[in-house]
C-alpha positions as CSV (number, residue, x, y, z in Angstrom):
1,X,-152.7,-183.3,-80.6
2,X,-149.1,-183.4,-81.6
3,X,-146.6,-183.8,-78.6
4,X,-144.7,-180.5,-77.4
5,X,-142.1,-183.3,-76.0
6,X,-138.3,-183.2,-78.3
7,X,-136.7,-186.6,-76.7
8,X,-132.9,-185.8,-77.1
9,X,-130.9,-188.8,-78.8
10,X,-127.6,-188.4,-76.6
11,X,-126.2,-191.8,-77.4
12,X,-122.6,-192.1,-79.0
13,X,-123.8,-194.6,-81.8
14,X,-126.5,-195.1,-84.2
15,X,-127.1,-198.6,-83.1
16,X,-128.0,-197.7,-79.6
17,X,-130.7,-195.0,-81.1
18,X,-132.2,-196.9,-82.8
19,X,-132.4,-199.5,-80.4
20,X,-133.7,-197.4,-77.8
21,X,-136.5,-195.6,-80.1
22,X,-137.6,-198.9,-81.5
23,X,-140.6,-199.2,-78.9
24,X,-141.5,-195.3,-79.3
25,X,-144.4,-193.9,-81.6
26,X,-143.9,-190.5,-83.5
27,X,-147.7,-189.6,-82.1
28,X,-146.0,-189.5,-78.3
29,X,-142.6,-187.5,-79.3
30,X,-140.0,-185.8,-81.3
31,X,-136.3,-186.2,-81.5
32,X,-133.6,-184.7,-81.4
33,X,-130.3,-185.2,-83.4
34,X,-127.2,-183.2,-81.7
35,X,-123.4,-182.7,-82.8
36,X,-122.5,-186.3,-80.9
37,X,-124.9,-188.3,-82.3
38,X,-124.7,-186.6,-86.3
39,X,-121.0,-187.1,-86.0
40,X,-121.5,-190.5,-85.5
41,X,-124.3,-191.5,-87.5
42,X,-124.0,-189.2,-90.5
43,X,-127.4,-188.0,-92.2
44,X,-128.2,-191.1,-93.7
45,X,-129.3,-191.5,-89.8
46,X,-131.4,-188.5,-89.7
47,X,-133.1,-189.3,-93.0
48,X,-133.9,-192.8,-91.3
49,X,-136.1,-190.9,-88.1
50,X,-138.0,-189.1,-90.7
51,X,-138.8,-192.0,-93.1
52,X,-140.0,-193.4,-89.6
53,X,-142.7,-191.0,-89.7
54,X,-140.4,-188.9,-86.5
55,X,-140.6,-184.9,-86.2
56,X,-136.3,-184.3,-85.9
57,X,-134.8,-181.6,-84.5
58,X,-131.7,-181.2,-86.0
59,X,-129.7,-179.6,-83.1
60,X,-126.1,-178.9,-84.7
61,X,-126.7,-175.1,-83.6
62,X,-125.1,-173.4,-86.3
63,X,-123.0,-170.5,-86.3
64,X,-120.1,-169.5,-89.3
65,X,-120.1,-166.9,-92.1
66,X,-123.6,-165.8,-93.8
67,X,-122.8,-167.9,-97.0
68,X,-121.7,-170.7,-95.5
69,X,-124.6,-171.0,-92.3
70,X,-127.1,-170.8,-95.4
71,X,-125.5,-173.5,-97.3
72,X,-125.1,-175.7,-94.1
73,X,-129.8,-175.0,-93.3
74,X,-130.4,-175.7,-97.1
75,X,-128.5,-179.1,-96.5
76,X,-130.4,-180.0,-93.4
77,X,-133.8,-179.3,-95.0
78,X,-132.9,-181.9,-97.9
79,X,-132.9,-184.3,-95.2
80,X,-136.8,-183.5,-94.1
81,X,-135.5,-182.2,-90.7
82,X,-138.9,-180.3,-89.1
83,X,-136.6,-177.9,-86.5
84,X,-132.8,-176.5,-87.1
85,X,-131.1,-174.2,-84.8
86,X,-128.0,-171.5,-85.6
87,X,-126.8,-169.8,-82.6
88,X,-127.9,-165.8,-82.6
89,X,-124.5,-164.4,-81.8
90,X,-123.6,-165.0,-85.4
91,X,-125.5,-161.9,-85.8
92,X,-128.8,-160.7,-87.7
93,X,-127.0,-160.7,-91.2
94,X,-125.9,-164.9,-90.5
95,X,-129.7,-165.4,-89.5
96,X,-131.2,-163.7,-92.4
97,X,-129.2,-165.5,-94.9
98,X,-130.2,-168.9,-92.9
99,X,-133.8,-167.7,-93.4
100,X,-133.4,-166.4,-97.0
101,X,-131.8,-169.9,-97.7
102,X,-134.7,-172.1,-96.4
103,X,-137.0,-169.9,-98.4
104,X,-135.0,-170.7,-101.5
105,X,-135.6,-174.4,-100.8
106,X,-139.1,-173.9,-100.0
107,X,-138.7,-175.7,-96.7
108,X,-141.4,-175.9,-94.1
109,X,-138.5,-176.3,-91.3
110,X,-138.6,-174.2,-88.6
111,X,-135.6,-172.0,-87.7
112,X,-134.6,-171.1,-84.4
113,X,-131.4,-169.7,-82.1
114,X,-129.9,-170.7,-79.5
115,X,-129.3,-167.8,-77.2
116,X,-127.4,-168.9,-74.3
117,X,-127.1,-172.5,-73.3
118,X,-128.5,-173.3,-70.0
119,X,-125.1,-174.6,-68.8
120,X,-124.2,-170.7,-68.8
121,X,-124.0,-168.5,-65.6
122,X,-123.3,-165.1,-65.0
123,X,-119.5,-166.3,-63.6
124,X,-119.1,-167.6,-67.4
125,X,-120.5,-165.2,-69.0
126,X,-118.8,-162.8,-67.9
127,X,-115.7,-165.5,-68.7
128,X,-116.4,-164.9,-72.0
129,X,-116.6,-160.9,-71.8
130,X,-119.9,-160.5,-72.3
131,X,-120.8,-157.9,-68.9
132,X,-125.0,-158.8,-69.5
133,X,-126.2,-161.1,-66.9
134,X,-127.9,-164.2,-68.7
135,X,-131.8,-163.0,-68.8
136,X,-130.6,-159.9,-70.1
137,X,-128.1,-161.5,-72.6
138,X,-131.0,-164.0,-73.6
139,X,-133.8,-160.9,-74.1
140,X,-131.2,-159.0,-76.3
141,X,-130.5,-161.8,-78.7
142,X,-134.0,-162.8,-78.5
143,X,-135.0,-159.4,-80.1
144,X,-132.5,-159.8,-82.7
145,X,-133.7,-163.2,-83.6
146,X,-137.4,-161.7,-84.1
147,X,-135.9,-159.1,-85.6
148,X,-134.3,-161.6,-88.0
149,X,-137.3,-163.0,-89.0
150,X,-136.6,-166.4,-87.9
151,X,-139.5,-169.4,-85.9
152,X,-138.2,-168.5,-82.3
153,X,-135.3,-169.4,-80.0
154,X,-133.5,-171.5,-77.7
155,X,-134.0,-170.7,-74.1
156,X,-134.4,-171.7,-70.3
157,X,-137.5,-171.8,-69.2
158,X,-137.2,-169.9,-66.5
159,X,-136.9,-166.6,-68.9
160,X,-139.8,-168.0,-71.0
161,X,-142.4,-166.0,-69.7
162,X,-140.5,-162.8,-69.5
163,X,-140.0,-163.5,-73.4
164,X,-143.1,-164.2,-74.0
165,X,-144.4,-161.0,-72.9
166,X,-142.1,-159.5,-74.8
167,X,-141.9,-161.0,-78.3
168,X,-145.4,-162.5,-78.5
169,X,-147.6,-165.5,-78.9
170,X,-146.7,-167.1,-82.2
171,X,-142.8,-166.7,-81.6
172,X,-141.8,-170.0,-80.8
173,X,-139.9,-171.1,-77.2
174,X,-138.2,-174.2,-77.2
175,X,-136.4,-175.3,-73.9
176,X,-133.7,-178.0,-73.1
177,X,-132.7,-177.7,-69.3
178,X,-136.1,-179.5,-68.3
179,X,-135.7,-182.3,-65.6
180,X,-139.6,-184.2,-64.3
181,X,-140.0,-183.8,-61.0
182,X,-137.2,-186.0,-58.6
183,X,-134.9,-186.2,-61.5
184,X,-131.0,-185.3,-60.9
185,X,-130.2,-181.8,-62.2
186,X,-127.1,-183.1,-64.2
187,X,-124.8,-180.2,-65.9
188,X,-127.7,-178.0,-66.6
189,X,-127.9,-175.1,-64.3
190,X,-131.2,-172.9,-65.0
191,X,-133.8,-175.7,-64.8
192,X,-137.6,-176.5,-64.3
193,X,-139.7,-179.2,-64.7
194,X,-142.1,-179.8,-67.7
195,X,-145.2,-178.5,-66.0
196,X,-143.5,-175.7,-64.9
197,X,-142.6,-175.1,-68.2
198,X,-145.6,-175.2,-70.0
199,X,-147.1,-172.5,-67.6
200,X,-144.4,-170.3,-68.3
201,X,-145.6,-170.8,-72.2
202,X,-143.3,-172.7,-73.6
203,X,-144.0,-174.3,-77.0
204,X,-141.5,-177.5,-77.1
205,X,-139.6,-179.0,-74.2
206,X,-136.0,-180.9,-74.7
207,X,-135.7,-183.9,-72.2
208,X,-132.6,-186.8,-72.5
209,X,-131.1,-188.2,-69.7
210,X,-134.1,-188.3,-67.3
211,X,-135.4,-190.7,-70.3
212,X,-132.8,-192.5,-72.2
213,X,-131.4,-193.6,-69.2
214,X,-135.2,-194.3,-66.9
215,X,-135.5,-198.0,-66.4
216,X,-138.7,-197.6,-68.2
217,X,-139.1,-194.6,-70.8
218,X,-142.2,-195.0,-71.7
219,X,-143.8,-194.2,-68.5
220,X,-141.5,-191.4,-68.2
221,X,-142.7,-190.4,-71.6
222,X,-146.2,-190.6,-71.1
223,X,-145.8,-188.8,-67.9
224,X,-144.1,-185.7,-69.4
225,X,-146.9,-185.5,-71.8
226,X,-149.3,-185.3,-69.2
227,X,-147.7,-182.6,-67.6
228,X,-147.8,-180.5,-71.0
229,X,-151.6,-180.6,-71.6
């Protein structure tokens, strides 16, 4: 069974990447490739973890014009990425020109938005004049992303089961924001640990810190993995 565990590269060079995923096996996780890292590293990188036999989440999370959002996923999928993510406040007509546009490539990646990031509260939400509280902000852009024909979203898990209920089984939930069991919380503020998360019906969980920077990830690894079957 393929793992339902997306590791999260946060290191600020290539070197120390690859030097920490040397020891890991494709079987036991995916990655993930964010802005710091793809900055860095360039997609020569990202071409690298999939001629390694790695799924890769490409997480750059975009969100720009129609034209140019579909230009930036046709790119992405020439580099064998299996995930990329826009965000879904570009709007439906930005997320059906990303699908259209992986389609044209006949890509097998999955698509997905981000709806609000877990390091959002109401208090900066509301910062950014949007009056919804964050579950309901997360349900409405989660019915546009259906709605847009795109893989599934972005989200905490602690909204995963209402969204379940309400877009269905095959739609996919992918949550960052997950921290094992004694772990420190960090900057994320709507959290839950991987078990909880998979009985909420989560598909994919996103994990860094607790880790990248564990004394020994492998245990870490294997233990997340258990707490997903």
């Amino acid at each position: 069974m393929s793992s339902r565990l997306i590791i999260a590269l946060d290191f600020p060079t290539k070197e120390q990447a690859l030097q920490f995923i040397e020891p890991l096996s494709p079987q036991s996780c995916k990655l993930k490739v964010g802005f710091e890292l793809f900055v860095a590293a360039g997609p020569d990188f990202v071409k690298q973890l999939v001629d390694k036999g790695f799924d890769v989440f490409l997480d750059l999370k975009f969100h720009d014009i129609p034209n140019t959002v579909a230009s930036a996923c046709k790119s992405a999928a020439s580099l064998g990425v299996w995930m990329m993510n826009v965000h879904a406040s570009g709007g439906q007509k930005m997320m059906l020109a990303a699908k259209q546009a992986l389609e044209e490539t006949q890509s097998n990646a999955k698509l997905i938005a981000v709806t609000v990031l877990t390091s959002m509260d109401s208090e900066q939400l509301a910062g950014t004049n949007v009056a919804s509280s964050p579950e309901e902000q997360v349900k409405h852009l989660a019915k546009l992303t259906k709605a847009s024909m795109l893989d599934g979203i972005v989200c905490s898990a602690r909204e995963a089961k209402m969204l379940r209920e309400i877009l269905g089984p095959e739609f996919l939930l992918v949550t960052p924001g997950i921290r094992p069991a004694g772990s420190a919380q960090g900057d994320q503020h709507r959290v839950m640990t991987p078990a909880e998360a998979n009985a909420s019906g989560v598909n994919y969980i996103v994990v860094g810190r607790p880790i990248t920077q564990s004394a020994d990830p492998l245990a870490v690894i294997d233990q997340i993995n258990l707490d997903m079957q």
